[in-house]
C-alpha positions, 0 to 999 in steps of 0.5 A: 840381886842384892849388891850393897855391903856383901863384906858385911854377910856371914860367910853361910849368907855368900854361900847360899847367893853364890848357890843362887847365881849371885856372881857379887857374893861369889865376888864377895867370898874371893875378896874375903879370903883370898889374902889368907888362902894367899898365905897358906899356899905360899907357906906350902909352895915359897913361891908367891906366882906359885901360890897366886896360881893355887888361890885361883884354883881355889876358888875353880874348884869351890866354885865347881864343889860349892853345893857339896860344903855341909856346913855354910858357916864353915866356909872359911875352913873348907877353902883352907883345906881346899888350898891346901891340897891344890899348893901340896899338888903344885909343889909335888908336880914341880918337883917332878919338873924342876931340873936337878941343878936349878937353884936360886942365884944369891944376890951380891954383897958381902959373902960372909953376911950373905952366907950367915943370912943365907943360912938362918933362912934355910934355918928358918925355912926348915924349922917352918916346914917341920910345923904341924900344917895349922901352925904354918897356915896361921904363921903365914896368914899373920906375917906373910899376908898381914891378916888381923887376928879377927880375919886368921879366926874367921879362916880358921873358924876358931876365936880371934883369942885362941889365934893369939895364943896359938901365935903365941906358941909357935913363935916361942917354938921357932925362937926356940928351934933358932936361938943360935942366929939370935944376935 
């Protein structure tokens, strides 16, 4: 089996080696995408254990499912939509379990500046759930996982510059829904 440069393989080349048995190109496909797959699941779950836990999911069930992906070249797609599923299954199951009162402990300072950080984030968390799915995934793909616009694309199957013009939009739509914690 081929093991030289895999990062360097188009997306529907990992799926037929990994079909194959190829256990480098499956290690391949998870080095590729796990940042991203990261970012979507912690943009759905707020709970980095949570989201890691979902990644691994992930790739089980493309594993499992892989010989069922229509479209190679649309790996990248279908792992999202994957991910997806499996962070919105965690979070229903946890709100089956978490108890009424838990709650996060804010950390001590200045009661007044946490108080007005604590509520912009709520701000912003609300504001960010109130996104259509996609323009969450590509929010946390850029600022939670730090991908480049190339590697958002290659995700979401889409170009590196309509990545740019859809970030575009949806930080001028949060600044619009924050402007009152603007300083």
């Amino acid at each position: 089996m081929r093991k030289a440069n895999l990062e360097y393989d188009s997306d529907a080349s990992l799926v037929r080696r990994w079909l194959s048995g190829d256990g480098n190109a499956a290690a391949a496909v998870v080095e590729r995408y796990s940042d991203a797959l990261g970012a979507i699941a912690y943009g759905v779950v707020r709970n980095r254990v949570l989201a890691e836990d979902a990644v691994q999911e992930t790739f089980t069930r493309a594993a499992r499912t892989l010989g069922q992906l229509n479209n190679p070249a649309r790996l990248g797609p279908w792992l999202a939509g994957i991910v997806r599923h499996v962070a919105v299954d965690t979070v229903r199951r946890r709100t089956r379990e978490t108890p009424i009162g838990e709650h996060d402990i804010a950390s001590a300072g200045n009661p007044g500046h946490e108080a007005m950080r604590n509520e912009a984030a709520g701000a912003l968390r609300d504001a960010m759930a109130a996104l259509p799915e996609d323009q969450r995934d590509i929010i946390a793909m850029k600022y939670v996982a730090g991908l480049s616009y190339a590697a958002i694309a290659r995700v979401l199957g889409m170009t590196p510059d309509a990545v740019g013009q859809k970030l575009w939009r949806v930080r001028q739509k949060l600044q619009n829904e924050l402007l009152e914690f603007r300083p």
